[in-house]
C-alpha positions in Angstrom: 0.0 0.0 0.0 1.3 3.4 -0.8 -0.1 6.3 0.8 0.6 10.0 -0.4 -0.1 12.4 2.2 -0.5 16.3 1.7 0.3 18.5 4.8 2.1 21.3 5.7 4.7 21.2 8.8 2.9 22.7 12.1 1.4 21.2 15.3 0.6 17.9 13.0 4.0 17.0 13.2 3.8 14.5 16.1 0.5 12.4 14.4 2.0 12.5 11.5 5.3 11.0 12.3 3.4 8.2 14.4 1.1 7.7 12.1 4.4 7.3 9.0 6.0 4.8 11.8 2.9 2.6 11.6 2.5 2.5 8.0 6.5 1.8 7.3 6.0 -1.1 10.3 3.3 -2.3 8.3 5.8 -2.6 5.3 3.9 0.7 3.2 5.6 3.3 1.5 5.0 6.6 2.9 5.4 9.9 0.8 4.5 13.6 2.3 3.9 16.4 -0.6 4.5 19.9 1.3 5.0 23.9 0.5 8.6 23.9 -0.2 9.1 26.7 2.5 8.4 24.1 4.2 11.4 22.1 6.4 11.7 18.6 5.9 13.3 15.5 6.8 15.4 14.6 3.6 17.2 11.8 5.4 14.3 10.1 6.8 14.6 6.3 5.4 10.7 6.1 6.2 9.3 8.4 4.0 9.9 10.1 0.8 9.6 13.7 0.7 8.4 15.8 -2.1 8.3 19.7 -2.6 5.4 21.9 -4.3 6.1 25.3 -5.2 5.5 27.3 -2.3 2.4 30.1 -4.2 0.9 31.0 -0.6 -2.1 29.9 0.9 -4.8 31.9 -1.6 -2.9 30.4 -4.9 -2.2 27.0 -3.7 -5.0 25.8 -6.6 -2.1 27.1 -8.6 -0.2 23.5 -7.6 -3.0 21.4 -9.2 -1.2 20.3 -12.0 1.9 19.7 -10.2 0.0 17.4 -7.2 -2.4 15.9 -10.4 1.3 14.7 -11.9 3.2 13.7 -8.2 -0.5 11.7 -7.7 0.0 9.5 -11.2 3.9 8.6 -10.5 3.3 7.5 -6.6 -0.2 5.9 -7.8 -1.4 5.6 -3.9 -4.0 3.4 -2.2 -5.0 6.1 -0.1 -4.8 10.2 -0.1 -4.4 11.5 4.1 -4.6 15.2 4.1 -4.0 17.8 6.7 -4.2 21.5 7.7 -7.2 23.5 6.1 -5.9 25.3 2.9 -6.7 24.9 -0.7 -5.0 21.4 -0.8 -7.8 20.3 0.8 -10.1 20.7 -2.2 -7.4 19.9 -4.8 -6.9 16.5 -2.8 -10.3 15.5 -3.0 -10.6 16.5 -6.8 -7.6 14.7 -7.4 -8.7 11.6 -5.2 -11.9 11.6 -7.0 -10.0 11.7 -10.3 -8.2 8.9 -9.5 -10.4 6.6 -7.8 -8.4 6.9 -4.4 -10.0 7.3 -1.1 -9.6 10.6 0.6 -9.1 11.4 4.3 -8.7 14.7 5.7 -8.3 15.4 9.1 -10.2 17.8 10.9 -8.9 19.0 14.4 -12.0 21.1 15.2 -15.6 21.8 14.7 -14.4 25.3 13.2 -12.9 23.7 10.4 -16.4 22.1 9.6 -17.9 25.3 9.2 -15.3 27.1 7.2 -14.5 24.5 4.4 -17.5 22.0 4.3 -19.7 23.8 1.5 -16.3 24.5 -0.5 -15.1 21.0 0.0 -18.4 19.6 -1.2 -19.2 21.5 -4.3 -15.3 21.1 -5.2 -15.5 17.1 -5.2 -19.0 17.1 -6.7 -17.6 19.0 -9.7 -15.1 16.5 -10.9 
């Protein structure tokens, strides 16, 4: 199972990382897509880490094309998003696309509120 997992780096760091130790345990490949102002890990052996160019929060729909492309060469069995931004929407388009179950992770009510009508009419549209 290969898992592709779009996040940026914050207070999700600590689930993140237990939840990439369980899946490489399991014998899964793990790959995290972030902003590349974002810090990573490049000598993690769990993970493979990609970059996106970093467009700021309101242009991250810019990074469609680039995610659409990272999405066909990983070809993962499941989509784990994080952190509510634009990449929330492309990763459910793009899962759609694809055929490939979506989870995003939502921390608080809040986030219901703000991003459930976009999130809906965004993966309906595909």
């Amino acid at each position: 199972m290969r898992g592709c997992i779009f996040t940026a780096r914050g207070s999700a760091e600590v689930q993140l990382n237990f939840i990439k130790d369980a899946f490489f345990r399991a014998g899964h490949e793990v790959h995290f897509t972030c902003d590349e102002k974002v810090s990573v890990q490049i000598d993690d052996p769990q993970a493979t880490y990609h970059s996106l160019p970093d467009r700021g929060k309101r242009a991250s729909w810019r990074n469609y094309g680039v995610i659409k492309r990272r999405v066909a060469e990983i070809k993962p069995d499941i989509i784990y998003q994080r952190v509510r931004q634009g990449y929330t929407a492309l990763g459910a388009v793009i899962a759609k696309q694809n055929g490939i179950p979506f989870v995003h992770h939502i921390s608080a009510d809040y986030a219901c509120k703000k991003i459930a009508w976009r999130l809906i009419r965004a993966f309906w549209a595909v």
